[in-house]
Structures are given as structure tokens and as C-alpha cells.
PyMOL Python script that loads the backbone (N, CA, C, O; Angstrom):
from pymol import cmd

cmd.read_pdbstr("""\
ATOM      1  N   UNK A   1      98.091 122.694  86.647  1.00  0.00           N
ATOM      2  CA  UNK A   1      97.980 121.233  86.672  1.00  0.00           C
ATOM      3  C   UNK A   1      99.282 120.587  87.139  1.00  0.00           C
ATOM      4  O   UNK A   1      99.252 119.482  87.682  1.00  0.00           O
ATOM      5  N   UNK A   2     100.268 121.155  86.970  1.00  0.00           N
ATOM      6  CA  UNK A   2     101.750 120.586  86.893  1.00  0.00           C
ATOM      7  C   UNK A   2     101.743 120.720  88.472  1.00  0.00           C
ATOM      8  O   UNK A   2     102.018 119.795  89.237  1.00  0.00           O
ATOM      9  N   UNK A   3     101.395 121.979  88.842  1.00  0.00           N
ATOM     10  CA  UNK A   3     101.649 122.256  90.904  1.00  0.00           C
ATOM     11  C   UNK A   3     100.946 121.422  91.265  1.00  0.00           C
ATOM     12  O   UNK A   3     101.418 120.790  92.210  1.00  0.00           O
ATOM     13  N   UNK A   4      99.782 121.040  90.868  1.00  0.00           N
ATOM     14  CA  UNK A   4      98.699 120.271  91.735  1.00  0.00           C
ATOM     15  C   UNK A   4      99.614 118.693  91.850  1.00  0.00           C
ATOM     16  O   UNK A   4      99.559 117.955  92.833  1.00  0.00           O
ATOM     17  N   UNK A   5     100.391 118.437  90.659  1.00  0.00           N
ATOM     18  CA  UNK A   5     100.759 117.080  90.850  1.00  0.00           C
ATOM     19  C   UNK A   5     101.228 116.641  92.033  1.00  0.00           C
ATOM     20  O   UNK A   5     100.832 115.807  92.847  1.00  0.00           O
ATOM     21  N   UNK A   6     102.868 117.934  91.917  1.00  0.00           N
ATOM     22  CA  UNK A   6     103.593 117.352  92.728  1.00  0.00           C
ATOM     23  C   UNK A   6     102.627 117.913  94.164  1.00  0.00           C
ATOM     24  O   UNK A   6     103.377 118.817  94.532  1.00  0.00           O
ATOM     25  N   UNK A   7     101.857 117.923  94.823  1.00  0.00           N
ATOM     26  CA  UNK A   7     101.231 117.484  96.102  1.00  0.00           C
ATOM     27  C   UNK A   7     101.041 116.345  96.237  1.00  0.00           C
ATOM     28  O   UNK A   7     101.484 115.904  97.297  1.00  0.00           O
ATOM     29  N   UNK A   8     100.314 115.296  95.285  1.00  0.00           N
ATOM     30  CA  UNK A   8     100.321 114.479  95.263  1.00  0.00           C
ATOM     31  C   UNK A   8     100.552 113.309  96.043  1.00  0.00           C
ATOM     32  O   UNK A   8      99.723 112.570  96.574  1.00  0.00           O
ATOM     33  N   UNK A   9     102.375 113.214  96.034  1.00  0.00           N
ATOM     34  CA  UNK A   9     103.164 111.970  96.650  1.00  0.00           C
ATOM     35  C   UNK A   9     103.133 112.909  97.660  1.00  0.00           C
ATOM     36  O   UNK A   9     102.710 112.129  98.513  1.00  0.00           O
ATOM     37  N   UNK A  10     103.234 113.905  98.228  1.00  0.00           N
ATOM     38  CA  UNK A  10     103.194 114.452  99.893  1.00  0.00           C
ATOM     39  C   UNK A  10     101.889 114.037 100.276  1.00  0.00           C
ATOM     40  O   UNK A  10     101.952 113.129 101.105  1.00  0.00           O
ATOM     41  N   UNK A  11     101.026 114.283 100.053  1.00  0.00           N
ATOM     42  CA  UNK A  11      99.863 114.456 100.313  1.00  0.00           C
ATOM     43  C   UNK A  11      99.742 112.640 100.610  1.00  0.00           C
ATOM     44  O   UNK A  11      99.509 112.230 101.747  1.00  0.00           O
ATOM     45  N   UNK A  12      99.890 111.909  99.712  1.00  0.00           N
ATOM     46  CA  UNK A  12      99.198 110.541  99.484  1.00  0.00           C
ATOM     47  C   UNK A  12     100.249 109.711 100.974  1.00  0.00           C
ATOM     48  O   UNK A  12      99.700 108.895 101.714  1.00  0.00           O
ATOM     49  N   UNK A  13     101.925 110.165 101.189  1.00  0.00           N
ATOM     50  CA  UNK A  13     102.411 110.269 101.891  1.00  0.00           C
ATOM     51  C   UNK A  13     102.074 110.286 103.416  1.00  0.00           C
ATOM     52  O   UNK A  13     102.114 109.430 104.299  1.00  0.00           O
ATOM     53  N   UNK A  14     101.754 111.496 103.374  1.00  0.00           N
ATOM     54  CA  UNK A  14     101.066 112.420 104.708  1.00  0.00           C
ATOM     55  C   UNK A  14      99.827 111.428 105.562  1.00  0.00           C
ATOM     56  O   UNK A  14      99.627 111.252 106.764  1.00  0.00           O
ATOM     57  N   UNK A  15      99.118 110.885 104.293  1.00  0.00           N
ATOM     58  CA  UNK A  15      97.593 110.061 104.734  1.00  0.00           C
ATOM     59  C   UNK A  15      98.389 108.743 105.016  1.00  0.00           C
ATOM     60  O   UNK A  15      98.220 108.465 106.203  1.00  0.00           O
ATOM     61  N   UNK A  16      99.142 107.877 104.437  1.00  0.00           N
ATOM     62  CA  UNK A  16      99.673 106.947 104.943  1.00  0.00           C
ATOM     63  C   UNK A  16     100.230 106.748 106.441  1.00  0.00           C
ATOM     64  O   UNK A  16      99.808 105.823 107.135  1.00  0.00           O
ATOM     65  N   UNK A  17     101.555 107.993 107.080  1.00  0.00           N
ATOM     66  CA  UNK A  17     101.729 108.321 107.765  1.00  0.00           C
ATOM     67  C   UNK A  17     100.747 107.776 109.058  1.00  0.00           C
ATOM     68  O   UNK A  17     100.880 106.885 109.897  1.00  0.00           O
ATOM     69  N   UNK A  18      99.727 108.754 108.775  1.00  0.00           N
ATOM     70  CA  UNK A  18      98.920 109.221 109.712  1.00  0.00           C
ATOM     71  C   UNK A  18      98.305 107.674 110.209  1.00  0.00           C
ATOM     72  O   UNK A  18      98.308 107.124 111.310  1.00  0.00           O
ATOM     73  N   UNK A  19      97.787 107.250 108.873  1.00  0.00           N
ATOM     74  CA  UNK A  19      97.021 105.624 109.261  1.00  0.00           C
ATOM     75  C   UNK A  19      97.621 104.925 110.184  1.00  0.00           C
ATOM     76  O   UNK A  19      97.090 104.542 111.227  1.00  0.00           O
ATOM     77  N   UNK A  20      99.315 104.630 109.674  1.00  0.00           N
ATOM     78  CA  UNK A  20     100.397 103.989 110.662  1.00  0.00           C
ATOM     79  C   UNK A  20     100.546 104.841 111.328  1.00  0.00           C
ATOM     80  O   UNK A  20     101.760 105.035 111.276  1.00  0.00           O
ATOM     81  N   UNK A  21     100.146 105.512 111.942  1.00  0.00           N
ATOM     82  CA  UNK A  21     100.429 105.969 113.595  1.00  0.00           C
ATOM     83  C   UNK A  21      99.174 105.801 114.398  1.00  0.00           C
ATOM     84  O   UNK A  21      99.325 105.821 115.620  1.00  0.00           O
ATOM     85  N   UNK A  22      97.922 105.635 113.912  1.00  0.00           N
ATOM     86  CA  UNK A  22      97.045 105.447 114.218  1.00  0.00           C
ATOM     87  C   UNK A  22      97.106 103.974 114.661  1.00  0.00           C
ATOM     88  O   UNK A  22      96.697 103.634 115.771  1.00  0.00           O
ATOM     89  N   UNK A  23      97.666 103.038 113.703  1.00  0.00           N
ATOM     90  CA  UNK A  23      97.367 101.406 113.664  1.00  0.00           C
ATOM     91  C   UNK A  23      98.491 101.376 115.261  1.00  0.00           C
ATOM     92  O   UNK A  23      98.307 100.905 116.384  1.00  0.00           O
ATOM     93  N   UNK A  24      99.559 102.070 114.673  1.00  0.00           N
ATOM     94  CA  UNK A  24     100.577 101.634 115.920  1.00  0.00           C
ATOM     95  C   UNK A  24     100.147 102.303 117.625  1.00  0.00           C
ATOM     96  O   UNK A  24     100.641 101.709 118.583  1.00  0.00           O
ATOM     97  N   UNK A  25      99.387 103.319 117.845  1.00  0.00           N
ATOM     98  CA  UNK A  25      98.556 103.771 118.875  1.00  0.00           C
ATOM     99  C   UNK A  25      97.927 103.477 118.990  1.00  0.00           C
ATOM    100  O   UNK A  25      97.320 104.234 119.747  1.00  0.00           O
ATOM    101  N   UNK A  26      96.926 102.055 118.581  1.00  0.00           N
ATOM    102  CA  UNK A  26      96.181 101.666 119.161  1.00  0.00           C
ATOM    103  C   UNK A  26      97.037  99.754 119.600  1.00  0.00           C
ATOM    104  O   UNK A  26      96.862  98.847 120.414  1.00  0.00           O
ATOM    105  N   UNK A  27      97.681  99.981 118.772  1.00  0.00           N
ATOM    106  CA  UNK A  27      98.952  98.553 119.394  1.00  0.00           C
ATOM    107  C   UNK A  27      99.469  98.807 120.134  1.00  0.00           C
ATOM    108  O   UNK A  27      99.893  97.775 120.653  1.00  0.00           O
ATOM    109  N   UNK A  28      99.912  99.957 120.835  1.00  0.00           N
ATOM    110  CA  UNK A  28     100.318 100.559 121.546  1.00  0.00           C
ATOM    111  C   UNK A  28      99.718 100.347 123.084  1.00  0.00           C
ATOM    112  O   UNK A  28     100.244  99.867 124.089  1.00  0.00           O
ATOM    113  N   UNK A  29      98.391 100.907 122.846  1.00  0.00           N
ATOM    114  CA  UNK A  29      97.357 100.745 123.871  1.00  0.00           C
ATOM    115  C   UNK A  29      97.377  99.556 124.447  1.00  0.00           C
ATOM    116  O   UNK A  29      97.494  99.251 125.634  1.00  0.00           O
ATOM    117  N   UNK A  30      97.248  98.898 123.471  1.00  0.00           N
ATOM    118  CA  UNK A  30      97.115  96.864 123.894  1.00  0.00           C
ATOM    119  C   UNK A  30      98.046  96.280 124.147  1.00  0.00           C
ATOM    120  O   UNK A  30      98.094  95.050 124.173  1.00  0.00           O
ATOM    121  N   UNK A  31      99.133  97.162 124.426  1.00  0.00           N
ATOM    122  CA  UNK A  31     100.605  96.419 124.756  1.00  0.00           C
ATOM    123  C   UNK A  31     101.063  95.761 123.879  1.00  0.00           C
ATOM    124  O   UNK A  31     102.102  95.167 124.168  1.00  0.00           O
ATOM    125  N   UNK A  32     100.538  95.588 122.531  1.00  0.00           N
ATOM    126  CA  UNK A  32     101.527  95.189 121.396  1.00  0.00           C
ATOM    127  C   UNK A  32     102.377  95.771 120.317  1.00  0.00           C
ATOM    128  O   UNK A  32     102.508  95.367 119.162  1.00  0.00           O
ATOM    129  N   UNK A  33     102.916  96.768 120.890  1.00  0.00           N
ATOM    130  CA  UNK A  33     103.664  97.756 120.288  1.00  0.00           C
ATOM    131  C   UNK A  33     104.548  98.410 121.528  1.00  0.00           C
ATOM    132  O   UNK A  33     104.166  98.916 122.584  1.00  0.00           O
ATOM    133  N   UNK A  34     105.516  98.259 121.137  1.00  0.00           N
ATOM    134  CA  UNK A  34     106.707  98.923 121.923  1.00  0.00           C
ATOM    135  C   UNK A  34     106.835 100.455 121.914  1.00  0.00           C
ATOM    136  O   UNK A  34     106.671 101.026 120.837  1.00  0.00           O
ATOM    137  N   UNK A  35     107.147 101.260 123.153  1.00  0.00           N
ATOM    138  CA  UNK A  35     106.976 103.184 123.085  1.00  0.00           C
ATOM    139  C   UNK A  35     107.933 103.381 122.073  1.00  0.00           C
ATOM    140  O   UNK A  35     107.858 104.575 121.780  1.00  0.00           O
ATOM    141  N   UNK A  36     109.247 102.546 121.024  1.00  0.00           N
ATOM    142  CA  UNK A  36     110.408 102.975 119.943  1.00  0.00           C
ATOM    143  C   UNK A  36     109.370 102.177 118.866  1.00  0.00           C
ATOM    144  O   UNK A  36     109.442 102.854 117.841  1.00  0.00           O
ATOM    145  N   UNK A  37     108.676 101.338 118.687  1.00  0.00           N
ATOM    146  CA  UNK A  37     107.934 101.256 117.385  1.00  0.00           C
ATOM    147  C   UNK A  37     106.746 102.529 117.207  1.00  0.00           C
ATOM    148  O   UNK A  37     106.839 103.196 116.176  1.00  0.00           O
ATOM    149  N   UNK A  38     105.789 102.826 118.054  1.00  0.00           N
ATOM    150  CA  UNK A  38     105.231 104.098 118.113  1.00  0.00           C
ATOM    151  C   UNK A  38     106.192 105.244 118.245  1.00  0.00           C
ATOM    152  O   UNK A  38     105.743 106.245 117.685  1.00  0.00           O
ATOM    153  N   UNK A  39     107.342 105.426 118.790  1.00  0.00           N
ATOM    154  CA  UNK A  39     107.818 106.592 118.294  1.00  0.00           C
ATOM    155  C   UNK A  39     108.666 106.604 116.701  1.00  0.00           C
ATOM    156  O   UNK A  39     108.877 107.638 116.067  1.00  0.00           O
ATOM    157  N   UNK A  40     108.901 105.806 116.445  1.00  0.00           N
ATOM    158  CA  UNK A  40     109.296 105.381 114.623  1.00  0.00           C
ATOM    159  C   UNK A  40     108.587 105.961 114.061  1.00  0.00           C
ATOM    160  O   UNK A  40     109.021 106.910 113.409  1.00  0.00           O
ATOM    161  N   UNK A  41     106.866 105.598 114.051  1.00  0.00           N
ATOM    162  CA  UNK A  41     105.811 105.902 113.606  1.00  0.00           C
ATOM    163  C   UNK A  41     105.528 107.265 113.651  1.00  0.00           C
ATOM    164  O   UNK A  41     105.341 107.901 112.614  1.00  0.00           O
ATOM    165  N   UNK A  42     105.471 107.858 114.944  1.00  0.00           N
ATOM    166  CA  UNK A  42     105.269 109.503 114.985  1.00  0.00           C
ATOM    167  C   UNK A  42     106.407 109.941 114.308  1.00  0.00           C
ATOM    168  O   UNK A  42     106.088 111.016 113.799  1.00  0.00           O
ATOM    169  N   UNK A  43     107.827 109.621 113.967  1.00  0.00           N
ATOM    170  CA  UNK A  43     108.626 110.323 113.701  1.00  0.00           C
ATOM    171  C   UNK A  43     108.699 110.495 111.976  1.00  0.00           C
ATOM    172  O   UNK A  43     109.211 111.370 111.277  1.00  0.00           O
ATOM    173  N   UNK A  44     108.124 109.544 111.717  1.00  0.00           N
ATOM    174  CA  UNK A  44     107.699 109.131 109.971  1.00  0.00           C
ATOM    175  C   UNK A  44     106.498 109.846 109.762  1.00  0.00           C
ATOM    176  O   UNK A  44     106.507 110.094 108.556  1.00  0.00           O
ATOM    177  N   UNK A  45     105.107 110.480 110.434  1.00  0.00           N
ATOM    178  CA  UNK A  45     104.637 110.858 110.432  1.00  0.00           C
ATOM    179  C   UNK A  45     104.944 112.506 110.282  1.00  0.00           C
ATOM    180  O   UNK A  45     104.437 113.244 109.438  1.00  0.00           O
ATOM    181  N   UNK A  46     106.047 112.942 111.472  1.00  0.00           N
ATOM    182  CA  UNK A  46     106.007 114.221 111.627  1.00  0.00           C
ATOM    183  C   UNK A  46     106.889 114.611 110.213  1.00  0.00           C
ATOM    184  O   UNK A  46     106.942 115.724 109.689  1.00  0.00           O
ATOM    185  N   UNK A  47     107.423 113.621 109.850  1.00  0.00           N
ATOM    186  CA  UNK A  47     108.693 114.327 108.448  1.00  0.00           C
ATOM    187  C   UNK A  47     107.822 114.236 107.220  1.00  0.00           C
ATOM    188  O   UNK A  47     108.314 114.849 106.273  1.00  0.00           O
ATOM    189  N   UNK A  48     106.390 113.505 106.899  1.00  0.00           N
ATOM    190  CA  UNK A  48     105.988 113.517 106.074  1.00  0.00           C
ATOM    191  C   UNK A  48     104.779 114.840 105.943  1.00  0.00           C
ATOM    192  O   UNK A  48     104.172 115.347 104.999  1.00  0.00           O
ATOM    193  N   UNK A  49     104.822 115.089 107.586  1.00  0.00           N
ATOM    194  CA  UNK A  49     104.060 116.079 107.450  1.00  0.00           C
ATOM    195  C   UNK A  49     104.846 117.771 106.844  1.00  0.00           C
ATOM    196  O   UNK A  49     104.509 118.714 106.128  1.00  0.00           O
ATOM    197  N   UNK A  50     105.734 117.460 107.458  1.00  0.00           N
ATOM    198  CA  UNK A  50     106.936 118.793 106.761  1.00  0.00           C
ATOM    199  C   UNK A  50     107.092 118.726 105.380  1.00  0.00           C
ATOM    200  O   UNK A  50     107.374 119.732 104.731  1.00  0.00           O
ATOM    201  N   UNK A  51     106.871 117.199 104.671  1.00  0.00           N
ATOM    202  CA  UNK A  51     107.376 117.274 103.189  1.00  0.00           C
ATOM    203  C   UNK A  51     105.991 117.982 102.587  1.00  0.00           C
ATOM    204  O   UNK A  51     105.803 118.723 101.623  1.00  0.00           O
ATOM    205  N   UNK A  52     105.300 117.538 103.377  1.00  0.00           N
ATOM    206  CA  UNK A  52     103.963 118.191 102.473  1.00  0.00           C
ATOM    207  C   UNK A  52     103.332 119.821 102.792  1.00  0.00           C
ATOM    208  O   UNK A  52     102.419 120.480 102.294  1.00  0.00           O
ATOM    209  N   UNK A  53     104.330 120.068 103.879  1.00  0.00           N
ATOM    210  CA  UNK A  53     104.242 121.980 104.348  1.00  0.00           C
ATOM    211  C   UNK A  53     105.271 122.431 103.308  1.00  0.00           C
ATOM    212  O   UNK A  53     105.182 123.574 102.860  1.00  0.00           O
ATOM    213  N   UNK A  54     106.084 121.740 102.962  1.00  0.00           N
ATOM    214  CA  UNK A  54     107.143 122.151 102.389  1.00  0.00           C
ATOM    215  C   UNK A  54     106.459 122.270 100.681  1.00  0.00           C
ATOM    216  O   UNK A  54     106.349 123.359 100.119  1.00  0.00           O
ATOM    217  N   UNK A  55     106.218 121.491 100.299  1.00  0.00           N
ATOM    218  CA  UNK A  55     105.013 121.256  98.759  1.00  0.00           C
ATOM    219  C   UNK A  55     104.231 122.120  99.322  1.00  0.00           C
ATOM    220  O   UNK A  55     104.467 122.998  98.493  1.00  0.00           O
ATOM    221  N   UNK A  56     103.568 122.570  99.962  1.00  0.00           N
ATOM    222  CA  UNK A  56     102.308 123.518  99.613  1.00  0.00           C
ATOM    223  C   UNK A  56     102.543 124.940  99.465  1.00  0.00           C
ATOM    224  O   UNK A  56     101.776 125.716  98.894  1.00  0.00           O
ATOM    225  N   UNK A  57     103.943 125.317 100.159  1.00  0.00           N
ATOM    226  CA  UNK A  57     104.503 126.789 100.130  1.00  0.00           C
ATOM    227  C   UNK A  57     104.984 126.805  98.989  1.00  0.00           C
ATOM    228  O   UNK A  57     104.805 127.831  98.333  1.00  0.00           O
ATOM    229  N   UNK A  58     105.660 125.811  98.454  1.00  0.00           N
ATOM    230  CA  UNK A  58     106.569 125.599  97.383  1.00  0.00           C
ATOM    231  C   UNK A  58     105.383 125.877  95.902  1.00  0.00           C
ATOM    232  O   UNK A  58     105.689 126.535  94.907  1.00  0.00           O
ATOM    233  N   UNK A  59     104.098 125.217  96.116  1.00  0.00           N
ATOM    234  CA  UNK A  59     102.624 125.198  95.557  1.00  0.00           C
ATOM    235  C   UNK A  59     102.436 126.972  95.300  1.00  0.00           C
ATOM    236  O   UNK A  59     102.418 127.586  94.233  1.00  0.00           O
ATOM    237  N   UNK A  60     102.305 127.506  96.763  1.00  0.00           N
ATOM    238  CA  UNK A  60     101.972 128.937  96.852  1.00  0.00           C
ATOM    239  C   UNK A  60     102.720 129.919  96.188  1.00  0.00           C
ATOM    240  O   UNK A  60     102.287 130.967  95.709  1.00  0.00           O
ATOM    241  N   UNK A  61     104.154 129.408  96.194  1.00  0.00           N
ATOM    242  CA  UNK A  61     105.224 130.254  95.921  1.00  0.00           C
ATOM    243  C   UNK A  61     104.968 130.544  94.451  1.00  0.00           C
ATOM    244  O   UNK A  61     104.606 131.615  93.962  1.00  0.00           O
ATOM    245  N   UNK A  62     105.260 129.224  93.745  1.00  0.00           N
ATOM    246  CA  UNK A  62     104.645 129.386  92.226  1.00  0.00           C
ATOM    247  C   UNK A  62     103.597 129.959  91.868  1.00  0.00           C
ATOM    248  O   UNK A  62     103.712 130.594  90.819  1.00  0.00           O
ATOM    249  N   UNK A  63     102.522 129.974  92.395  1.00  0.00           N
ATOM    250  CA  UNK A  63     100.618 130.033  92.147  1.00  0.00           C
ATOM    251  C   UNK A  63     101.035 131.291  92.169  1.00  0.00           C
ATOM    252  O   UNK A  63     100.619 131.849  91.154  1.00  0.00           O
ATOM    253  N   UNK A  64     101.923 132.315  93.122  1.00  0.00           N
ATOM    254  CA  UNK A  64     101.905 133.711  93.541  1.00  0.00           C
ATOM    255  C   UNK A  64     103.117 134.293  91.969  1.00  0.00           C
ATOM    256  O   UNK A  64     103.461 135.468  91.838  1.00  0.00           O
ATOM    257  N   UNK A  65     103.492 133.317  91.124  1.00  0.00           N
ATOM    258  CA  UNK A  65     104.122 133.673  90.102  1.00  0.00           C
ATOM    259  C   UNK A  65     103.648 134.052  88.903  1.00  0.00           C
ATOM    260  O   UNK A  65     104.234 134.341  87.861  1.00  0.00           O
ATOM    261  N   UNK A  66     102.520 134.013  89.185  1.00  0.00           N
ATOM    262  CA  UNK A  66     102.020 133.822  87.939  1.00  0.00           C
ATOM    263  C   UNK A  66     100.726 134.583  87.735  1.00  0.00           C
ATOM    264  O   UNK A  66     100.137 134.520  86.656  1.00  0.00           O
TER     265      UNK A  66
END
""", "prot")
cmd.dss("prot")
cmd.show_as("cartoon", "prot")
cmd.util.cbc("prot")
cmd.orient("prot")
């Protein structure tokens, strides 16, 4: 129960991310978003995606402790 938590804020993280890169690629499209506000976005995206590769090994590592 305790491993499952901390996924959690990665995970809840990770889905946020993703939304704002989505919202900003399609502002993007329509010319209301600048290529450094969409790349902000992918770059907040790609580190939240590492925090949450990083929690799931970290997840595995323990699960394999026990």
C-alpha cells in the first residue's frame, strides 16, 4: 500500500503534463502558441515522464524485496 502511494504524485503528474502539451499543440497549430511555449511544455512533460520511470523501478525494486 505504502509503494502504490508514492506513484501517485508521478503518475497524477505525468497525466497533467501530457494534457498541457496537448492544450499547447493544438495552440500551437492555430498560431497561438509560440515553438518556446510548446517546447516548455514538452520539456515539463518529458521530466515528469522520467519522475514517474524513476517511481516505478524504484516501485519494482522494493516489490522484488520482499
Amino acid at each position: 500500500e505504502l509503494m502504490s502511494a508514492s506513484l501517485e504524485e508521478p503518475k497524477t503528474n505525468l497525466w497533467k503534463a501530457r494534457k498541457e502539451y496537448e492544450r499547447y499543440d493544438d495552440l500551437f497549430k492555430q498560431n497561438l502558441a509560440t515553438p518556446q511555449q510548446l517546447d516548455n511544455v514538452k520539456a515539463d512533460l518529458e521530466k515528469a515522464l522520467a519522475q514517474y520511470t524513476v517511481a516505478l523501478q524504484k516501485n519494482k525494486a522494493a516489490d522484488a524485496k520482499y
